[in-house]
C-alpha positions in Angstrom: 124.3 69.8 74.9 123.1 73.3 74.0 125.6 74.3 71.0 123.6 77.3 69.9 123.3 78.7 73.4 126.7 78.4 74.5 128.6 79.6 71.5 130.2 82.9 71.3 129.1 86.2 70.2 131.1 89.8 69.0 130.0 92.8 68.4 132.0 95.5 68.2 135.2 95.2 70.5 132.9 93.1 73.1 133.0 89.2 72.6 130.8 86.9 74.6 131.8 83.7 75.7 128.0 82.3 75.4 124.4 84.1 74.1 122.7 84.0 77.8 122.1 87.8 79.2 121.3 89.0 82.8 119.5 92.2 81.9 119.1 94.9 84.1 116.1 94.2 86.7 115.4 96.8 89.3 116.8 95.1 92.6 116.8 98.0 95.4 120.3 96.8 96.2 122.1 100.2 95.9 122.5 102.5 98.9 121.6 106.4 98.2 122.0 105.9 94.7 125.9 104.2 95.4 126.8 101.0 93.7 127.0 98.4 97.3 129.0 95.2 98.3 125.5 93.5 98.1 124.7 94.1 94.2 128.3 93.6 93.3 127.6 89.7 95.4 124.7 89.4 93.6 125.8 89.9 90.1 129.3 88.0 90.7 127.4 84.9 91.5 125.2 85.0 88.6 128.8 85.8 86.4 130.6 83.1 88.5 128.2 80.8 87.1 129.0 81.9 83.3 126.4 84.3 82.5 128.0 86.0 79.2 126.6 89.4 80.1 125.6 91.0 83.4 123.9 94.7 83.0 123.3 96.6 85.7 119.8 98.2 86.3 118.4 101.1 85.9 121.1 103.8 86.5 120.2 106.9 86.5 121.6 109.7 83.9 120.2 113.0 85.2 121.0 114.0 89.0 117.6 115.8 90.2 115.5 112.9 88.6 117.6 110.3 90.2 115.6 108.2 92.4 117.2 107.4 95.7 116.7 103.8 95.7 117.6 103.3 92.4 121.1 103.1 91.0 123.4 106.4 89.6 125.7 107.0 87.5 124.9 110.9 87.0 128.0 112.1 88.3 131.5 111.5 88.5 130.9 110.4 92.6 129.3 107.4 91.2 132.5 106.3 89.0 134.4 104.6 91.5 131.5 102.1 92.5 130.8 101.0 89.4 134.4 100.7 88.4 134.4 98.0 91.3 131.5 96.6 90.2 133.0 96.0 87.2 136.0 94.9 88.2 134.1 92.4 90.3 132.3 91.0 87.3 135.3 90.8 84.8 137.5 88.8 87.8 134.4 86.2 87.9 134.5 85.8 83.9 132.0 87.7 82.6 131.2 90.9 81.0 129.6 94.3 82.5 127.0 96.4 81.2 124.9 99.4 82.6 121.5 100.8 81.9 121.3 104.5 81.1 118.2 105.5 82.3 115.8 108.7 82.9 112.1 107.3 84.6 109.9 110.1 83.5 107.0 109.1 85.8 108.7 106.1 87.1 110.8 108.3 90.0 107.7 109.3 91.6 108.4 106.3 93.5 110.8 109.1 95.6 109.4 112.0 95.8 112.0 114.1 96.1 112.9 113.3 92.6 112.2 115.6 89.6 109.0 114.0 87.4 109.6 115.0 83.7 107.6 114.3 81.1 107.6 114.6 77.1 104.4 116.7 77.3 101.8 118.1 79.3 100.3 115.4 81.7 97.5 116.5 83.9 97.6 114.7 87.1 94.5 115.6 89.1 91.9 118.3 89.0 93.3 121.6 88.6 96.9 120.2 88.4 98.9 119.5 85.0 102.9 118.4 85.5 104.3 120.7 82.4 106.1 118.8 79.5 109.8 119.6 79.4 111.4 122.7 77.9 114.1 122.5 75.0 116.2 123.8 77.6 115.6 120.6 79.7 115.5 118.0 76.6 119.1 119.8 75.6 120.0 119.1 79.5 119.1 115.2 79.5 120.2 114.6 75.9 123.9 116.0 77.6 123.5 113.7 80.5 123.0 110.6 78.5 126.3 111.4 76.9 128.2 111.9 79.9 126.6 108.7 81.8 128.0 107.0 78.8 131.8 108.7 79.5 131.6 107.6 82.8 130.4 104.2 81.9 133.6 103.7 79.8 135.6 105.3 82.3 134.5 102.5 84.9 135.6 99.8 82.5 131.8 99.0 81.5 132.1 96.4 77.9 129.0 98.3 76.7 125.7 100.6 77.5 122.4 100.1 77.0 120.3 102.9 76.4 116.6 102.4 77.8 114.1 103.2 75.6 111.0 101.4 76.6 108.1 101.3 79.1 107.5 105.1 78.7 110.4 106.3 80.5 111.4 109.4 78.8 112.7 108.5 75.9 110.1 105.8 75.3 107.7 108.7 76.2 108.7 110.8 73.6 108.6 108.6 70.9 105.2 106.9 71.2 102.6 109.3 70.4 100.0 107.5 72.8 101.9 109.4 75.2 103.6 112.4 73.2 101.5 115.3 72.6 104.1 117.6 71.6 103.1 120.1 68.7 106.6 121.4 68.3 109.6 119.8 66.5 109.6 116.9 69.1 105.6 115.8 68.4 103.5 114.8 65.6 105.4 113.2 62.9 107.4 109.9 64.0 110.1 111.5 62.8 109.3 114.6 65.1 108.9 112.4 68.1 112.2 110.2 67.6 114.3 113.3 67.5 114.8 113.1 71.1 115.7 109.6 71.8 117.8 109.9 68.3 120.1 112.5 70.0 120.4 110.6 73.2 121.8 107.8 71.2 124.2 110.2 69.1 125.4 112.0 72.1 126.0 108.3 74.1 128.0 106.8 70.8 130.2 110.4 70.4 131.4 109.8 74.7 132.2 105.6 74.2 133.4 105.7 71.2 133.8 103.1 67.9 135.1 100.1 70.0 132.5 99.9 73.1 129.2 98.4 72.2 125.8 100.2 72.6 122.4 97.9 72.7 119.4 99.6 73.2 116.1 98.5 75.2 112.7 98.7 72.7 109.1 98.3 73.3 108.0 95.8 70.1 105.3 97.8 70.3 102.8 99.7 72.4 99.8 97.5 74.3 96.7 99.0 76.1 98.3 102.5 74.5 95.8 104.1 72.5 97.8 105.7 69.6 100.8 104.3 70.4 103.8 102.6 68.4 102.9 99.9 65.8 105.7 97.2 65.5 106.0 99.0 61.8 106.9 102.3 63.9 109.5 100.5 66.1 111.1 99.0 63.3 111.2 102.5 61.3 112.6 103.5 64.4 115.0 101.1 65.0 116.6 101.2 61.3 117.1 105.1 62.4 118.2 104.0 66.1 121.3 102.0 64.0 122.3 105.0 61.8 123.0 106.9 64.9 124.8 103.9 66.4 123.2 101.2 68.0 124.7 97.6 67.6 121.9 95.4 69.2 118.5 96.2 70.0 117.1 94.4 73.3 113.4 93.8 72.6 111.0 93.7 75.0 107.1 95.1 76.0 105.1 96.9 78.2 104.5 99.8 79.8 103.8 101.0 83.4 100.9 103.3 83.0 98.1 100.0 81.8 97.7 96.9 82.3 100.4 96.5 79.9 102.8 96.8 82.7 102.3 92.9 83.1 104.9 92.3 79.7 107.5 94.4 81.7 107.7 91.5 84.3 105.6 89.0 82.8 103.5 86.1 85.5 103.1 82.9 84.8 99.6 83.7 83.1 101.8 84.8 80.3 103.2 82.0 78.2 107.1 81.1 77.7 108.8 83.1 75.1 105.6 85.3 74.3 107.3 88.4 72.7 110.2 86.1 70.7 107.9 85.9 67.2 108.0 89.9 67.4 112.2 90.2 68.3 112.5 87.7 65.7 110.6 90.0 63.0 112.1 93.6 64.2 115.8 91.6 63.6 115.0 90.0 60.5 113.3 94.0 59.2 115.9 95.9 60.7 119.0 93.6 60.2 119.9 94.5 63.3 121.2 91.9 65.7 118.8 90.9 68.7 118.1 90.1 71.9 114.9 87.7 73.0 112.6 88.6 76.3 109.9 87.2 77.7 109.7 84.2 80.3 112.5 82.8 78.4 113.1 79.9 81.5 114.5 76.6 80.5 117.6 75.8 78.7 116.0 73.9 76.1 113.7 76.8 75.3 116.6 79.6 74.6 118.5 76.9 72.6 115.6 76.0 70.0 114.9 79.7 69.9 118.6 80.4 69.2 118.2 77.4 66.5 115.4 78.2 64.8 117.6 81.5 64.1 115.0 83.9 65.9 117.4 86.2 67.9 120.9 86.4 68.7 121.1 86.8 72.4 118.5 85.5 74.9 117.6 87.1 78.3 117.3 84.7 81.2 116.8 87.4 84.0 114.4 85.9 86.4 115.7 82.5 85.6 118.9 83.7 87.2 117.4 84.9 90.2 115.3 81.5 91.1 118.9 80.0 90.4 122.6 82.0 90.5 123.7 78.5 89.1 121.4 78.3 85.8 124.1 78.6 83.6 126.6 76.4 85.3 123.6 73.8 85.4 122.6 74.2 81.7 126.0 73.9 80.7 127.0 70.5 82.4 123.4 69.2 81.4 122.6 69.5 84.7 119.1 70.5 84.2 116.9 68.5 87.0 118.8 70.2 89.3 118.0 74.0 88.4 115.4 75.7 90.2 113.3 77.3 87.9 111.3 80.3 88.0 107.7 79.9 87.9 106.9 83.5 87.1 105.1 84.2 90.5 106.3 87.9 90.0 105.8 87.8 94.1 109.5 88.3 94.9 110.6 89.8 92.0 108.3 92.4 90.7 106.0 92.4 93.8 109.2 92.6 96.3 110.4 95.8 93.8 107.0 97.9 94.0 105.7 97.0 97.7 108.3 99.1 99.4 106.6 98.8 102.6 106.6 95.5 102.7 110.2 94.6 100.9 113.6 96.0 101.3 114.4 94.4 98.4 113.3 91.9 95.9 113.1 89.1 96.7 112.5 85.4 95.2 109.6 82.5 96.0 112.1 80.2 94.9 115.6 81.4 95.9 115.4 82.5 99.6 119.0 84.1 99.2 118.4 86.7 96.6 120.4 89.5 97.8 122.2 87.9 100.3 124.7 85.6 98.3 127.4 85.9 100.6 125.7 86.6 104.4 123.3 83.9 103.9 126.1 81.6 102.3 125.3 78.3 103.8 127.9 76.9 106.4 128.2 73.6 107.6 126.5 72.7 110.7 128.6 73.2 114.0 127.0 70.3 115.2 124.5 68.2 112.8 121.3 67.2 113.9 118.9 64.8 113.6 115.6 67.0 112.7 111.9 66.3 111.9 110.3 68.1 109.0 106.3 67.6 109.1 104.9 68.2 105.8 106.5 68.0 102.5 105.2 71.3 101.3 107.4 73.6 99.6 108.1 75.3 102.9 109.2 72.0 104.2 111.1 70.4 101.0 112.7 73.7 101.0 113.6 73.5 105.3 114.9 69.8 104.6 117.3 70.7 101.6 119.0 73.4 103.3 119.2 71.5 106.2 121.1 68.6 104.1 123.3 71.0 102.4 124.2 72.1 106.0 125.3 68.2 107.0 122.1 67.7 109.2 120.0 65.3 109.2 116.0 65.7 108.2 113.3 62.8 108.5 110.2 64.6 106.0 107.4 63.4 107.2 104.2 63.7 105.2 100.9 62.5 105.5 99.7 62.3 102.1 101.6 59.9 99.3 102.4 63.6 97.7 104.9 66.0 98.0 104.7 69.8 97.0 101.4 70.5 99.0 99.3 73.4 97.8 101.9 74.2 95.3 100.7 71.5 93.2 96.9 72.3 93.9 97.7 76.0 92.3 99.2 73.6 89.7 95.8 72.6 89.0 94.8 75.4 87.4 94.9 76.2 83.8 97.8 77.4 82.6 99.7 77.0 85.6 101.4 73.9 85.1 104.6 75.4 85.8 103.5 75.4 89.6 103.3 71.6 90.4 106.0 70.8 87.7 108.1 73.0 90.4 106.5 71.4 93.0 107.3 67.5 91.5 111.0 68.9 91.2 111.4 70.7 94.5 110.6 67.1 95.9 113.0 64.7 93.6 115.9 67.2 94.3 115.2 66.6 98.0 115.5 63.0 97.2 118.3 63.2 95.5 120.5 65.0 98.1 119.4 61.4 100.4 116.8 63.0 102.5 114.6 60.2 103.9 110.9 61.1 103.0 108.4 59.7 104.4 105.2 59.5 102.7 101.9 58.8 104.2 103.3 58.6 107.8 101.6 61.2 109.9 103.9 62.7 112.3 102.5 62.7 116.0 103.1 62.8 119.3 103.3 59.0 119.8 106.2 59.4 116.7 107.7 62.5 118.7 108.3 60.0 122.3 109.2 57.0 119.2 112.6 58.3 117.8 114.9 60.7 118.4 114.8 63.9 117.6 117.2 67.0 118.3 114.6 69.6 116.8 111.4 69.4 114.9 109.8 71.9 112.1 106.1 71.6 111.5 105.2 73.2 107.8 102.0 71.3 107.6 100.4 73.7 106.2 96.7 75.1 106.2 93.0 73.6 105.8 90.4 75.1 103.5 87.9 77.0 105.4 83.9 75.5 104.6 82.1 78.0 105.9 80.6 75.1 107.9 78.6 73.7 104.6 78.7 69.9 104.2 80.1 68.4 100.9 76.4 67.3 99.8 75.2 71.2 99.7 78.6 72.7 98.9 81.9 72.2 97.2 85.7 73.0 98.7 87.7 74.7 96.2 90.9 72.8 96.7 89.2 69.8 96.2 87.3 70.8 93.2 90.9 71.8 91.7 92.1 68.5 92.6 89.4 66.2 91.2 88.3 64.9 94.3 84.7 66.5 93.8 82.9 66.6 90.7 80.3 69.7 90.2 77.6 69.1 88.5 77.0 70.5 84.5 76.0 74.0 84.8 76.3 77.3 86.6 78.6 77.7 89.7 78.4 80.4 92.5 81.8 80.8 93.9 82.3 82.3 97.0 85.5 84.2 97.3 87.0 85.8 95.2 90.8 86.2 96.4 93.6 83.8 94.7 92.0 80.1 95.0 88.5 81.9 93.9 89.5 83.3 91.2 91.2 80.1 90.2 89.2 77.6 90.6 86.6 80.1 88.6 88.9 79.9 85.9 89.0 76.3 86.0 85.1 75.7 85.8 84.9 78.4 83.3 87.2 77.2 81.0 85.4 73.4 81.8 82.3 75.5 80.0 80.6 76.2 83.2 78.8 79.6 83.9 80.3 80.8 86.2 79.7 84.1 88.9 82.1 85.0 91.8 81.0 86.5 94.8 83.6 89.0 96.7 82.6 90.5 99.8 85.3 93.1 99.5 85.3 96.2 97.2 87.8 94.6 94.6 88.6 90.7 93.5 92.1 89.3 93.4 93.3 91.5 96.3 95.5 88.9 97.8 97.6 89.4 94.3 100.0 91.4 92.8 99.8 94.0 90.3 100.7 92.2 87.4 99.1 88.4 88.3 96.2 90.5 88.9 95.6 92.5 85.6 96.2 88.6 83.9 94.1 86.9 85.7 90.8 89.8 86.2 91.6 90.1 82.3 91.4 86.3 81.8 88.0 86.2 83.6 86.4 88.9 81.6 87.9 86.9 78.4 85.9 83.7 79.9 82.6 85.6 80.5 82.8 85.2 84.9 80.5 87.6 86.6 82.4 88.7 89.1 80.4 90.7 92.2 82.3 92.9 94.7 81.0 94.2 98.0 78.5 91.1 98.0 78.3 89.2 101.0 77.2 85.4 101.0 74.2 84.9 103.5 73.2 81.4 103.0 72.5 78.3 100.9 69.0 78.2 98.7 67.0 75.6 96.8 69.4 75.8 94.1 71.9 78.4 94.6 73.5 80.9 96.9 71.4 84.2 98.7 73.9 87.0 98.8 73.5 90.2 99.6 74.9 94.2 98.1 74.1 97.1 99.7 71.5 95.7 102.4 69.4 93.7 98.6 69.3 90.1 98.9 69.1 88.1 96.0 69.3 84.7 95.1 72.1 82.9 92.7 71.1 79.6 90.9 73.9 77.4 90.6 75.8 74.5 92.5 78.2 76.2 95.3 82.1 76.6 95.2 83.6 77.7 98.3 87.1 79.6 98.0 87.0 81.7 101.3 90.5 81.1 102.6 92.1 78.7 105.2 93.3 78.2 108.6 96.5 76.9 110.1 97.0 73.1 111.0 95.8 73.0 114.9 99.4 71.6 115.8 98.8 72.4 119.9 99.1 68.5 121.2 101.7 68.7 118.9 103.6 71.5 120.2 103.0 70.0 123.6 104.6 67.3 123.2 107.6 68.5 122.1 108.0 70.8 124.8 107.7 68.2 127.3 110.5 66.0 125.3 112.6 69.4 125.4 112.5 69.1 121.6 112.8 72.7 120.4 110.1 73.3 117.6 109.9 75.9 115.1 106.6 76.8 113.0 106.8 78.0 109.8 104.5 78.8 106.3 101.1 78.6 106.3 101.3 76.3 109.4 102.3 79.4 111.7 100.1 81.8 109.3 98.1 81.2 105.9 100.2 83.5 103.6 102.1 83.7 100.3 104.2 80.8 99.4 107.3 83.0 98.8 106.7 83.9 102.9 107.0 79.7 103.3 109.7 79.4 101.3 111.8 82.5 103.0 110.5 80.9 106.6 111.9 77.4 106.1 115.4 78.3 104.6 116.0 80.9 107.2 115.3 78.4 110.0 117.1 75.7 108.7 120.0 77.5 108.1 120.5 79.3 111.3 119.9 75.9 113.1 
């Protein structure tokens, strides 16, 4: 079904059974820098499945810059762990790759780990973090070569060498960031001759046989004199006369906004950085790999038809689904679960390590716990009750199937997906309700009865019989108590149930569903401002939705006002009020100010006098992020 994608690929003495590569994405799975039981689970499923190539993240090459949280492979201690890793991988059919990797500023995330830098880089008034000595670049340039011994001594099938998103090397050669005015600054050549001696000293330890791809920004974004895709392909010609075989092309960096192309959101579109792989390869001659939201089958085969690349990346679409490639390969493609490019799990659940452990995944539950959260048949199957076909409860009535229970959905509207489908309203976001549409017919499928437009209440509760009922019905749109003929609700603005009228809008809120529907009426050609009564918009997003979408507004001209409170409806418009000023809006009123849980109390009553044990979960127990609904209802349905 997709010839180009699954047909086999050699380089050097490494042959690939298909063109489909899990790259190495930052997980948190490692224990004190020591390869674990968990990440070996986790890549094993995604090579069970058929991946061609699993590479393992971010390991670090130099000991006192090695993050803790991050995986090592800095000194011979470390060998052994991967070497089962590896192992692990090869037994499930697939081959094993590792990152070698030195973060620059990127380790700050411990702080016990040494920041180097490629040149002076003032930090805060009175403080500059010194660039690193020629002592120090010999030192790292050593450690990337003996990373790469003990890569091959584990039984690794190739290295990658990280040179992108100013980590070091990336740091030394793009002269946004390289200020150098010795040997290793200036000229392009000057500031290659680092990375060009990591890559040396890594080909001289693995040898002529073992296969050595390297990770490239295209070029630099948001960088001010930094590397032009004509640099990177100067470079990259060089990077292959020192001994790289395949170049791995991606973008980004983590000190602009330009972090966004590292983990790209959904505001980004499919396959946005494939034209620039395909130019670097067909300039450089140089065999390479595609990134960028590359999600669906169909869209790595036509890009691997069309002759663009010669390997694709389909990292995130591996974690929404461990069983992409199985799936894509029996043309089994309404059942994969595919990634919607939330970033909340992923890139959110990687940064926010107060919050997360470990990533995470909106629409795989089980990320990182493929085998303790392996589902197991029900000891004794139940008949359950799932109110609301949202994604919390489409997801709560799937695992419950899977488990041999069996779930009644019940859901008052004729549609199923809930809010997921409103944020699918938005432009650009299509990829929200098209998730939402198959979340639902996958339900079906499995024979889950759905009910749809059948309210479930307490009359319905003493009706049938039920062993244990889940309420995920959701949240209601808070009004502000203004009526629909002064004021608009954004949800149903989003949905087409209300029509605003030509001209400007004030909306009020400016967190997620604000900022959307803003987009929405802007785009529609309305003027549009957005009032905020905290000190920043979008703060209910993360880092990389955010810099999209506040970018997208400036882009579409919305006036967006921070630290403004609304006070009340006008002739006309909105009175709001900064800094103790009022002043007075014109426009036709959007309200986007949050919601508030279902009031499920007779509800809840009732089943507690049936002795019907009821769980709440999603927005119905607390208006939150859809990847906490999604966690909620597979964790309860599978314990139950």
């Amino acid at each position: 079904m997709f010839d180009h994608l699954f047909s086999p690929f050699k380089v050097r003495g490494m042959e690939l059974k298909n063109r489909i590569v899990m790259p190495a994405m930052g997980t948190r799975f490692c224990e004190d820098r020591y390869i674990t039981q968990r990440l070996i689970d986790y890549h094993v499923a995604r090579a069970k499945a058929g991946c061609a190539l699993n590479i393992v993240e971010v390991s670090s090459v130099h000991t006192p810059s090695a993050p803790s949280m991050f995986v090592s492979i800095s000194e011979d201690c470390y060998v052994e762990g991967h070497r089962r890793l590896v192992d692990a991988i090869h037994a499930a059919g697939g081959k094993a790759g590792v990152q070698l990797w030195q973060g620059s500023i990127a380790v700050g995330m411990d702080r016990s780990a040494q920041m180097l830098v490629a040149s002076d880089l003032p930090l805060a008034p009175g403080f500059t973090l010194p660039g690193i000595t020629h002592e120090q670049i010999d030192e790292i340039v050593t450690c990337f070569g003996e990373a790469a011994r003990r890569a091959r001594e584990a039984g690794y099938d190739c290295v990658e060498f990280h040179c992108a998103h100013n980590y070091l090397p990336h740091s030394f050669l793009s002269a946004g960031i390289n200020h150098r005015t010795d040997e290793y600054g200036g000229s392009l050549e000057n500031r290659a001759r680092f990375p060009l001696a990591c890559i040396r000293a890594i080909r001289a330890a693995i040898g002529d046989d073992m296969a050595l791809l390297m990770r490239i920004d295209a070029h630099d974004d948001f960088l001010e004199n930094g590397m032009t895709i004509e640099d990177t392909i100067e470079f990259c010609r060089w990077a292959a006369e020192a001994g790289v075989d395949v170049l791995d092309v991606s973008r980004g960096n983590i000190i602009s906004a330009a972090n966004a192309y590292e983990v790209p959101p959904i505001d980004l579109p499919p396959a946005f950085n494939i034209d620039n792989a395909a130019r670097i390869r067909r300039e450089t001659g140089v065999p390479t790999i595609g990134v960028g939201r590359i999600n669906t089958p169909q869209l790595a085969e036509d890009i691997l038809a069309e002759d663009k690349v010669d390997l694709v990346v389909m990292g995130r679409a591996q974690l929404a689904d461990p069983d992409f490639v199985a799936k894509a390969r029996e043309g089994r493609v309404d059942d994969i679960v595919y990634c919607v490019g939330c970033d909340q799990g992923c890139l959110d659940g990687f940064a926010d390590m107060e919050r997360f452990e470990a990533i995470t995944c909106l629409r795989n539950p089980a990320l990182g716990h493929e085998t303790d959260w392996a589902l197991a048949p029900a000891a004794t199957p139940k008949r359950v009750a799932v109110v609301g076909a949202g994604m919390a409860g489409l997801v709560a009535a799937q695992t419950l199937k899977l488990r041999g229970h069996e779930p009644v959905v019940f859901e008052a509207t004729e549609r199923l997906g809930g809010q997921f489908v409103t944020a699918g309203m938005a432009p650009g976001k299509a990829e929200m309700a098209a998730a939402a549409r198959s979340q639902g017919e996958q339900v079906e499928r499995l024979g889950v009865e759905i009910r749809r437009g059948t309210p479930f209440t307490p009359e319905t509760l003493s009706a049938e019989k039920f062993d244990e009922l889940i309420i995920a019905n959701g949240a209601e749109p808070l009004t502000l108590g203004l009526d629909g003929s002064r004021a608009f609700v954004a949800v149903d603005v989003l949905e087409g149930r209300a029509q605003v009228p030509d001209g400007a809008i004030v909306v009020i809120g400016g967190g997620l569903v604000g900022l959307e529907v803003a987009d929405y009426l802007a785009t529609a050609g309305h003027p549009v401002t957005v009032v905020e009564m905290l000190e920043q918009a979008g703060a209910d997003l993360g880092a990389a939705r955010k810099s999209m979408v506040l970018m997208k507004m400036a882009q579409l001209g919305v006036d967006i006002r921070t630290g403004t409170r609304f006070v009340e409806l006008a002739d006309g418009g909105a009175v709001v009020e900064k800094d103790g000023a009022a002043e007075t809006l014109p426009g036709s009123v959007v309200v986007a100010v949050g919601s508030r849980s279902v009031d499920n109390a007779a509800l809840l009553a009732a089943a507690e006098a049936a002795g019907v044990p009821a769980h709440v979960i999603g927005d119905a127990k607390s208006p939150r992020r859809a990847l906490d609904a999604t966690r909620e209802g597979f964790l309860v349905a599978k314990d139950l």
